[in-house]
C-alpha positions in Angstrom: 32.6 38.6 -77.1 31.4 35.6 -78.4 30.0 34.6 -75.6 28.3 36.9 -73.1 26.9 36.5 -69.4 24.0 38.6 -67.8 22.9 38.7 -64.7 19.3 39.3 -63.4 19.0 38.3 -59.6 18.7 34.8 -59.2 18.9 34.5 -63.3 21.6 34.2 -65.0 21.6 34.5 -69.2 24.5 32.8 -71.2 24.1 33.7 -75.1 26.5 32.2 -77.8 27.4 35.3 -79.6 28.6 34.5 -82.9 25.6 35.4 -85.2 27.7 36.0 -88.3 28.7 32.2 -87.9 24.9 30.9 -86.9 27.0 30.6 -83.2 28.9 27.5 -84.0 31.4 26.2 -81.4 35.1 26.9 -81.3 37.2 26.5 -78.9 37.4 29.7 -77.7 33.1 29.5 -77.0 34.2 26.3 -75.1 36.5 27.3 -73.4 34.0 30.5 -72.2 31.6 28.6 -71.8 33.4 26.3 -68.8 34.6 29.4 -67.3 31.1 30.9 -66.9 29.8 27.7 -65.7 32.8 27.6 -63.1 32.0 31.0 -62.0 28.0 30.8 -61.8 28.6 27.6 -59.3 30.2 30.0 -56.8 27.4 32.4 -57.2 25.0 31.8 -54.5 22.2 34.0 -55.7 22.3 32.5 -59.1 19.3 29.7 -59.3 18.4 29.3 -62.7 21.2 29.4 -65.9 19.6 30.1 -69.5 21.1 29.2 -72.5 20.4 31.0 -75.7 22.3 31.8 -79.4 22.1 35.1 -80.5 19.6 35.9 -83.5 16.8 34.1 -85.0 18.6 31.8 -87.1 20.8 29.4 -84.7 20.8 28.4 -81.2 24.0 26.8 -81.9 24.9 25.5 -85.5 27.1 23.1 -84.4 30.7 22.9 -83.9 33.3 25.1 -86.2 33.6 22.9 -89.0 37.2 24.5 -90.5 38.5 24.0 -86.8 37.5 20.2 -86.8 39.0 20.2 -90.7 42.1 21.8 -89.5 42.6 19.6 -86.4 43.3 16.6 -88.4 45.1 14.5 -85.8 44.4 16.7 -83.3 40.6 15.9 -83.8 40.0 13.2 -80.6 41.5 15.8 -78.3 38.8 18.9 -79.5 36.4 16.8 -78.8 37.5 15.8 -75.4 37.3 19.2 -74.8 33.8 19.8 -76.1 32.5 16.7 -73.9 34.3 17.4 -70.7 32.9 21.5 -71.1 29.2 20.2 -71.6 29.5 17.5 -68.9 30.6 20.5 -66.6 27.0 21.9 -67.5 25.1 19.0 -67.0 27.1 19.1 -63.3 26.3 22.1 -63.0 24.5 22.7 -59.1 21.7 25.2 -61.0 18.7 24.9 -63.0 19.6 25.1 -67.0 17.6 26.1 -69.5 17.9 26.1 -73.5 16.0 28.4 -74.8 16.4 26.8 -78.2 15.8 29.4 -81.0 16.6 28.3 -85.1 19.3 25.3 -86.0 20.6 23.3 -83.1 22.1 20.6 -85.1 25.2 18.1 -83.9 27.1 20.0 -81.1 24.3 22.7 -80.6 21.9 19.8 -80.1 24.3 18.1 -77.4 24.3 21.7 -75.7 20.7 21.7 -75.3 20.6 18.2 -74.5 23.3 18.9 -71.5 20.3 21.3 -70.3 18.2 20.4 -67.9 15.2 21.6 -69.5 14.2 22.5 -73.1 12.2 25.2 -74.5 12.0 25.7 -78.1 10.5 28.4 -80.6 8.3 27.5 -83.9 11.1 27.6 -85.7 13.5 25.6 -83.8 15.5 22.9 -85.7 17.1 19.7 -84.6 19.4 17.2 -85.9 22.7 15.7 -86.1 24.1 16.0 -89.5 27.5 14.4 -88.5 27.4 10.9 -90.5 27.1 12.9 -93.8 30.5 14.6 -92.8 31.8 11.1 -92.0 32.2 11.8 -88.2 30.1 10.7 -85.3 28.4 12.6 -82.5 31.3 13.7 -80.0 30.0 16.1 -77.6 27.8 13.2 -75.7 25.2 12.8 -78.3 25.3 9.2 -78.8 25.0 8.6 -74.9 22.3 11.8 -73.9 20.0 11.5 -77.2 19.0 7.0 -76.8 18.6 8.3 -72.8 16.0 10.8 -73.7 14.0 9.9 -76.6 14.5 5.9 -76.7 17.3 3.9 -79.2 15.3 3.0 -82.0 14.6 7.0 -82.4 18.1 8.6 -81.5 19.6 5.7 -84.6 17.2 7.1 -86.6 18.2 10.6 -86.3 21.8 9.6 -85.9 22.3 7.3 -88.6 20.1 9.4 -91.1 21.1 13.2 -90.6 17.7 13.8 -90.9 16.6 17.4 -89.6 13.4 17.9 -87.8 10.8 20.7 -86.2 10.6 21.7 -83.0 7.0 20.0 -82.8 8.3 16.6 -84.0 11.2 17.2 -81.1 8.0 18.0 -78.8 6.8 14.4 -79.9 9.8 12.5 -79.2 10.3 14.2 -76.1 13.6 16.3 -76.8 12.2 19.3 -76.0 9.6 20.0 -73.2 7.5 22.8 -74.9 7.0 24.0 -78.6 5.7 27.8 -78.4 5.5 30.6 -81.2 8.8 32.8 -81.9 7.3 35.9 -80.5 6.7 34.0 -77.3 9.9 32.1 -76.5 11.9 34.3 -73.8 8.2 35.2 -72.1 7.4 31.3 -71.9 11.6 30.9 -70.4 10.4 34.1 -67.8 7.2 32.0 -66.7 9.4 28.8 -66.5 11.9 30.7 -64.6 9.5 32.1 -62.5 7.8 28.8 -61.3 11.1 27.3 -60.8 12.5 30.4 -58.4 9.3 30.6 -56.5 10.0 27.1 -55.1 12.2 25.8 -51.9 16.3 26.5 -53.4 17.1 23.4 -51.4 14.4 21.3 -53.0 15.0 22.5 -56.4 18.4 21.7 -56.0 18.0 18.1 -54.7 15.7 17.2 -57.2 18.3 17.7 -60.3 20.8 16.0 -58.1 18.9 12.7 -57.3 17.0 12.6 -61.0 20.8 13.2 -62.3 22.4 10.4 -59.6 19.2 8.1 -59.6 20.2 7.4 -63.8 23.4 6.1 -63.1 21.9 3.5 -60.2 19.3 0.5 -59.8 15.9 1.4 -59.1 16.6 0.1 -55.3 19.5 2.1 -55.2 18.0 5.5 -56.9 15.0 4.6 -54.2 17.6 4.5 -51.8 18.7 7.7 -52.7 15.6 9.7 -52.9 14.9 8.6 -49.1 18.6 10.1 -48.3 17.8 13.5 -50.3 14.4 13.6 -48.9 15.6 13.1 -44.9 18.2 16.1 -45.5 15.3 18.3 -47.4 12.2 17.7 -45.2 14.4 18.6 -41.7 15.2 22.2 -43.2 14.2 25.4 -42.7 12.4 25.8 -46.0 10.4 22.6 -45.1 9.2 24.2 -42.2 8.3 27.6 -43.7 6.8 25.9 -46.7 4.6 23.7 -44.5 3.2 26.2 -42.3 2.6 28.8 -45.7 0.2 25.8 -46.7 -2.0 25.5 -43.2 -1.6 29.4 -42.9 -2.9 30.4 -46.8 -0.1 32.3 -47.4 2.9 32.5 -49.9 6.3 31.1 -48.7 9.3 33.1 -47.8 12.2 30.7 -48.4 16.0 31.5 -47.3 17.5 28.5 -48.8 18.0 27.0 -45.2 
C-alpha cells in the first residue's frame, strides 16, 4: 500500500510508502491519506498521529510531477484536492507529528507544515522548487510558510527554489528540533511520550485555541483562551492533576 497506518496505543504511525518514487503525492496517497485522517478522529484512544516517508531518502518528494503534467486543464482541481486533504490534517482533533526524514520539497514541505510539530533528521531537506517548474505552491504553502517563519523569508525560499538543511530550517523556525539520523524515531518516542503523559483534554484545547486564536484579534484569541480555560480547569483531569502536584505523585488522567 502506499500508504500504511499502525497503531501503538494512544500512537498512531502514518508512513507514505512509495520509496521507489522518493514518496511523492498522487492522488491515490491523497486520497488515503484523508481517509486515515477521517478514521483516526473517531478513534478515541488515538492521541498523537506521526507522519513519516518510508526510507532515508524522502519524507515526501513532492507531488507526482507526470500526474500534474498529465492533468493539463484539470490542474486547479488536483490541487483542490491536495489543499482540502492537508487542511483536513491541520483539523485534525490529535497531536501531529512529521518526523521529517530526507527531501521534503513543495508538497512534502506543505505536509509537514500542516503538522503540528516538526522533527527532522541531519539529513532532512527543505524547499519549494515549484517556480523553476513554472507553478506556484498549491497545497497551502504560500499561506502556512510567511505564518511560520516570517514573509521576507518564505519569498525567499519561494521565489528562489533554493533548498536548505534541516539546521538552517531549525534557524528559521520550520522545524522545532534538528537531531542525528540514527536518533530521529527515539527523539519522536520522547516527544510522544511528554505529550501522552499530559491531561488529553488540555492537550487537546491547546491545539484548538493556538489553531482558532490565529484566525482572531489578540482581544478576541484572549477571549478565547479564558473560554477553553473555564471548560478545562472544571474537569476531572484538573482535579486529579492538581491534587498529583500537593500529593507528590504522578497523575492518572481519564480524559474527563
Amino acid at each position: 500500500m502506499d500508504v500504511l497506518l499502525e497503531r501503538e496505543g494512544p500512537v498512531a504511525r502514518v508512513t507514505i510508502n512509495r520509496e521507489a518514487a522518493y514518496n511523492a503525492l498522487n492522488r491515490g496517497v491523497l486520497e488515503r491519506l484523508e481517509e486515515i485522517f477521517e478514521e483516526l478522529d473517531r478513534d478515541d484512544q488515538v492521541r498523537v498521529v506521526v507522519v513519516s516517508g518510508a526510507g532515508s531518502k524522502a519524507f515526501v518528494s513532492g507531488a507526482d510531477i507526470k500526474e500534474i503534467k498529465d492533468a493539463g486543464g484539470k490542474r486547479p482541481g488536483r490541487v483542490e484536492k491536495g489543499q482540502k486533504v492537508f487542511s483536513r490534517i491541520r483539523s485534525s482533533t490529535k497531536v501531529v507529528i512529521a518526523a521529517v526524514n530526507g527531501y521534503a520539497l513543495g508538497g512534502g514541505c506543505e505536509l509537514a507544515l500542516s503538522c503540528d510539530i516538526r522533527i527532522a533528521s541531519e539529513n532532512a531537506r527543505f524547499g519549494f522548487p515549484e517556480a523553476r517548474l513554472g507553478l506556484i505552491p498549491g497545497y497551502g504553502g504560500t499561506q502556512l510558510l510567511p505564518r511560520l517563519i516570517g514573509t521576507g523569508r518564505a519569498k525567499y525560499m519561494m521565489l528562489t527554489g533554493q533548498i536548505i538543511t534541516a539546521e538552517e530550517a531549525f534557524r528559521y523556525g520550520m522545524v522545532e528540533k534538528v537531531c542525528p539520523q540514527d536518533r530521529l524515531e527515539e527523539e519522536v518516542k520522547d516527544l510522544t511520550d511528554k505529550i501522552l503523559s499530559n491531561g488529553p483534554l488540555a492537550v487537546r484545547a491547546i491545539k484548538e485555541t493556538v489553531d482558532r486564536g490565529l484566525e482572531l484579534s489578540l482581544e478576541q484569541g484572549l477571549k478565547l483562551e479564558m473560554e477553553s480555560y473555564g471548560e478545562v480547569a472544571l474537569s476531572e483531569d484538573a482535579e486529579e492533576g492538581l491534587s498529583a502536584f500537593i500529593e507528590k505523585r504522578k497523575p492518572t488522567y481519564k480524559g474527563k
